[in-house]
C-alpha positions in Angstrom: 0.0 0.0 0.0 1.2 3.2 -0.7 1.8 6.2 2.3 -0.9 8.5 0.7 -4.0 6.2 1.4 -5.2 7.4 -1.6 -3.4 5.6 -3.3 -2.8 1.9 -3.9 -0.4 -0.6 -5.7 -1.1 -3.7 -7.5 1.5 -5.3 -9.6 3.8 -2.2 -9.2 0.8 0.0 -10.9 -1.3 3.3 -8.4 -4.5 3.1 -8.4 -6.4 5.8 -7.2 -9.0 4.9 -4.2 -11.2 7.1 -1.5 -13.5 6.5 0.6 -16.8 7.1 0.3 -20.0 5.7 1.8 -17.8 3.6 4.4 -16.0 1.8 2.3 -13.3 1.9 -1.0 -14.2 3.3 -4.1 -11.8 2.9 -7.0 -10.8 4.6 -10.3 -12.0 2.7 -13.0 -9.6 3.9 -15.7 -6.5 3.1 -13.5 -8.2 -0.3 -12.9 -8.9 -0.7 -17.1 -5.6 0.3 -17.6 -4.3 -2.0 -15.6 -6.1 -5.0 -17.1 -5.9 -3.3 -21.0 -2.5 -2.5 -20.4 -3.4 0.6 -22.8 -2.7 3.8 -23.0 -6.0 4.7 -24.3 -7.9 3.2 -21.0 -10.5 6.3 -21.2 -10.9 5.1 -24.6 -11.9 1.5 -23.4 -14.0 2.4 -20.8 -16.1 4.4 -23.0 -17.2 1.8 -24.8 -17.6 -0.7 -21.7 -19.9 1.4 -20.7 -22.2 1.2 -23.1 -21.7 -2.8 -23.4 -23.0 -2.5 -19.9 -25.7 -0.6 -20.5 -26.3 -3.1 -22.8 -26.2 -5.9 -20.3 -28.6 -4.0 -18.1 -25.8 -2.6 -15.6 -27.6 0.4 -14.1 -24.3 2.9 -14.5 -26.1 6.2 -12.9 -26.7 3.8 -10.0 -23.7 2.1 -9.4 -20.8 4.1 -10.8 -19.8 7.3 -8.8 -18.1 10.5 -10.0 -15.9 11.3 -7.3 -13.3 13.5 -7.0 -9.7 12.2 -7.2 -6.2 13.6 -8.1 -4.8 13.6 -11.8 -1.5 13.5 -12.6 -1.3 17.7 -12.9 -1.8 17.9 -9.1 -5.7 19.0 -9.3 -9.1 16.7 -8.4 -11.4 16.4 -11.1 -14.6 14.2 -11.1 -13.7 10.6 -12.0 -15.6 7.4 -12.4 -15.6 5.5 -10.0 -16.5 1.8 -8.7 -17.1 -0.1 -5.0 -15.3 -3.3 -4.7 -18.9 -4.9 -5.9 -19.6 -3.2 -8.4 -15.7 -3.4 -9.4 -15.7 -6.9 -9.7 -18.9 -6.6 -12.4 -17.2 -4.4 -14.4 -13.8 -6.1 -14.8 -15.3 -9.5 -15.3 -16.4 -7.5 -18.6 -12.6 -7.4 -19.6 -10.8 -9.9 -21.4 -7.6 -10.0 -19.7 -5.1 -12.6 -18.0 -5.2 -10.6 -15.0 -8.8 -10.3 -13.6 -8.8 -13.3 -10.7 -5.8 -11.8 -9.7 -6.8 -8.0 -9.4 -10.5 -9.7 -7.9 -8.4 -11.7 -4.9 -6.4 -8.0 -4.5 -9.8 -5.8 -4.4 -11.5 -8.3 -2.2 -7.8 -8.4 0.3 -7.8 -4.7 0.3 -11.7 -4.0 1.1 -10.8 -6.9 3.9 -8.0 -5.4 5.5 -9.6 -1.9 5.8 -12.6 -3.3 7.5 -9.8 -5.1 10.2 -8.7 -1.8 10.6 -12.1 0.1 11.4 -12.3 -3.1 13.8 -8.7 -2.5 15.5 -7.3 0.9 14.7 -3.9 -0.9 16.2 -3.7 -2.8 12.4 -3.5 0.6 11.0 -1.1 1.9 12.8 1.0 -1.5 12.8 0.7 -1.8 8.7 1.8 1.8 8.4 5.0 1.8 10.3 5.5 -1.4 8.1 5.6 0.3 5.1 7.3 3.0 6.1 9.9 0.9 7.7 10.4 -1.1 4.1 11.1 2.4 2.7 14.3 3.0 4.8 13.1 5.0 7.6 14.5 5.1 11.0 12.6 3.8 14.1 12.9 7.2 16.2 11.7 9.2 12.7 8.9 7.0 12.2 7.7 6.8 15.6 7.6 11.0 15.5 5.5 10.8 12.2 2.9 8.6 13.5 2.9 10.7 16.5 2.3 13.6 13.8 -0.4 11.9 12.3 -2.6 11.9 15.1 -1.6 15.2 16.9 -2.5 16.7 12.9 -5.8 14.2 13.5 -7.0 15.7 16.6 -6.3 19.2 15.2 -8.7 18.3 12.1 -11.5 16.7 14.6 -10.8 20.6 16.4 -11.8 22.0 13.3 -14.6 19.6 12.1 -16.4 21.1 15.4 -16.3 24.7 14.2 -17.4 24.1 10.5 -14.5 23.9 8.8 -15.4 21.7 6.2 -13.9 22.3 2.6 -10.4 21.6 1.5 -9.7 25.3 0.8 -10.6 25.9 4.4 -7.9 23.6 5.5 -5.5 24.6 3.0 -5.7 28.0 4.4 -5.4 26.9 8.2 -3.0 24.7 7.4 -0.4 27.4 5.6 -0.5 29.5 8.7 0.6 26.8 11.2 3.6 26.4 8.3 4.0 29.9 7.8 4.5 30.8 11.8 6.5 27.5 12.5 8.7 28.3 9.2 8.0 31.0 7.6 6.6 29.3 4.4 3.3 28.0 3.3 3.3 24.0 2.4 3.5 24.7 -1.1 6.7 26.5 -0.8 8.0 23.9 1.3 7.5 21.6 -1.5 8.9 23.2 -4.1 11.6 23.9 -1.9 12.3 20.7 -1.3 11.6 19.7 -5.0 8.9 18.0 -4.4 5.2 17.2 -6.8 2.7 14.9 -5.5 4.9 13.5 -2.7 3.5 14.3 0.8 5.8 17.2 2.4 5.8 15.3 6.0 7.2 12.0 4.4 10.0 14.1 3.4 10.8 16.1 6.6 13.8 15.7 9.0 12.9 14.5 12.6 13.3 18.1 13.7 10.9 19.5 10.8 8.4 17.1 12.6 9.2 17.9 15.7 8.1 21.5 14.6 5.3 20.7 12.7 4.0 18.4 16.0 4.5 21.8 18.2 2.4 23.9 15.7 -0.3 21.7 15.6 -0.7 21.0 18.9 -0.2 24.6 20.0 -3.7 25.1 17.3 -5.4 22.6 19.4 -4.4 23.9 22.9 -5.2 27.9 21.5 -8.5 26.4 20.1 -9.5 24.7 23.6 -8.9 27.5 25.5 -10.9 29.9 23.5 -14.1 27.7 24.0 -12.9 27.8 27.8 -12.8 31.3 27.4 -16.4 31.7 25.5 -18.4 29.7 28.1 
């Protein structure tokens, strides 16, 4: 699995994934590409769907246009499939590897209802893959000690309506700007960076940092309500 849960490997290939509606919904072009092993997948999946129309596959009901990022950095609406419906549609494919991509759809949608079970898996598979990248113990431990100090600050901000990602883009340049003087985009360009997530990439004392500005939001959001009441 890949450190930006958003994405996803199978067969060394990223497929894009979010969830939705409690559970995994997947790109279907990555997927068709995947089995096609085409360059025109959008192509393909054009004219799958209306084979499936065909068949009687109810698309408006079953296939999502969620948004997910393209390869230019920005979301855009893009089909997308549950693991259910998922299976329908690549059965649809002629293609070598469709048992093998089903088994690895139905392991993934598996292992992410372990981990709403036992949050500990989780955690556990992500220090796994981190470790398997190179990463030190004491830098990894620091990150996942990020993760859910930048977590709680989120839930903070759930509370007071902050709901769209522009919101949180905003909120979340100021932390960067007071703890170093630079917004996140700057940081990664700076650090010649693209899709890559800027934390993966930061020193143990750039976490360190990043830990004290978000939990100084928390604790400055906390009092206020003490404050108000």
């Amino acid at each position: 699995m890949d450190l930006d849960n958003s994405l996803i490997v199978f067969g060394g290939t990223k497929i894009r994934r979010i969830w939705h509606n409690e559970e995994w919904w997947f790109s279907i072009v990555d997927i068709i590409e995947i089995l096609t092993d085409s360059s025109r997948a959008r192509k393909y999946w054009s004219d799958l769907k209306v084979k499936l129309i065909d068949e009687g596959f109810e698309l408006s009901e079953k296939i999502g246009q969620l948004k997910l990022q393209s390869a230019d950095g920005k979301y855009y609406e893009t089909d997308c499939a549950n693991t259910k419906n998922m299976f329908r549609i690549i059965q649809s494919v002629p293609s070598p590897k469709v048992e093998s991509l089903k088994q690895w759809l139905a392991q993934v949608g598996y292992e992410r209802i372990q981990e709403i079970e036992d949050p500990e898996l989780a955690q556990k598979r992500m220090k796994e893959i981190y470790k398997a990248k190179g990463y030190s113990d004491n830098w990894i431990e620091k990150r996942v000690r990020g993760i859910a100090i930048r977590d709680e600050l989120t839930d903070e901000w759930k509370k007071r309506d902050v709901k769209t990602d522009k919101e949180y883009a905003i909120l979340t340049a100021e932390i960067s700007k007071a703890a170093f003087g630079i917004t996140p985009s700057e940081y990664k360009e700076l650090k010649g960076l693209k899709k890559e997530n800027l934390r993966d990439h930061m020193t143990d004392l750039e976490l360190i940092f990043t830990m004290l500005g978000d939990a100084s939001t928390i604790r400055i959001a906390k009092n206020k309500d003490v404050k108000d009441s």
